[in-house]
C-alpha positions in Angstrom: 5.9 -5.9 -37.8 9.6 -7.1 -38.0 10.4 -10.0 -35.8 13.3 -9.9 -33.4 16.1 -12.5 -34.5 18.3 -14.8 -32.2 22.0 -15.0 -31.3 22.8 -18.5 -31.5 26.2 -18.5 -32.0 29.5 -15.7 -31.4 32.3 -16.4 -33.6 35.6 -15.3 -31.9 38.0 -16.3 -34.9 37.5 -15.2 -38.7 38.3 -19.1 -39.0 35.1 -20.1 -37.2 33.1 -17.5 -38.4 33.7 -18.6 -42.0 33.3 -22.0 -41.6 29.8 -21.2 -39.6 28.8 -19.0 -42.4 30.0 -21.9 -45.4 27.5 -24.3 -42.9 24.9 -21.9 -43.1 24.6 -21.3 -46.6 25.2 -25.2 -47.2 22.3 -25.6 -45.6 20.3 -22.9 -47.3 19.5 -21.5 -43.4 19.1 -17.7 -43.7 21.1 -15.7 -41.1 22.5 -12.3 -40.3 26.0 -11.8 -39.3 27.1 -9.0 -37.6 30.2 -8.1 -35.7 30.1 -6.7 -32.1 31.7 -6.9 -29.1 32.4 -9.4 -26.3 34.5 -9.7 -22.8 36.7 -12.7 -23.0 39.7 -13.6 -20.9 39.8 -15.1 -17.6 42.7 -13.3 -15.6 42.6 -10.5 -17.9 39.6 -9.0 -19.3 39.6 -7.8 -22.3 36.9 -6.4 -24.8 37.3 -8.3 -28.2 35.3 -8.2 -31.2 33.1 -11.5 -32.2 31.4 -12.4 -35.3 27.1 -12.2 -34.1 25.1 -15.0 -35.8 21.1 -14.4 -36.1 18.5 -16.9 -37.2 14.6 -16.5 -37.3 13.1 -17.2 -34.2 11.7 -20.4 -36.1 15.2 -21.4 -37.4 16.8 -21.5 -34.5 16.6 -25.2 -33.8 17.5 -26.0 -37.0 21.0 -23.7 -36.6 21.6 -25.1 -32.8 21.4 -28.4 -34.7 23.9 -27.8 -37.2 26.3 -25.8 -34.6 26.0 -28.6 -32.4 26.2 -31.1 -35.2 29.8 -29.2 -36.5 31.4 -29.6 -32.6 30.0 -26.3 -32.3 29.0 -24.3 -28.7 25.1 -22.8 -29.7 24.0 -20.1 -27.4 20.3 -21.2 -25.7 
């Protein structure tokens, strides 16, 4: 049976989602990226696309640690 990953983190700029993915691999933390979409905007909404980063359920400390770590916002 395949276990279900975790969002820990949704890039909004290639910038960030490059530099999350370069701290990743660094690290030797496997992940899945995938892109999808996201509201953002506060007067006016908008749907935008986001880079999606998965970890293992039991990696998912380790990545919050290195988001946060990189002045990062990790997802709970």
């Amino acid at each position: 049976m395949e276990e279900e990953w975790v969002l820990v983190h949704i890039a909004k700029r290639l910038k960030e989602a490059l530099a999350i993915e370069d701290l990743f691999k660094k690290s030797g933390l496997e992940y899945v990226v995938e892109p999808d979409t996201y509201v953002g905007g506060i007067i006016f909404r908008t749907e935008r696309t986001g880079a999606f980063f998965y970890v293992a359920p039991e990696n998912q400390i380790t990545a919050r640690a290195l988001l946060t770590s990189a002045h990062y916002t990790a997802l709970s």
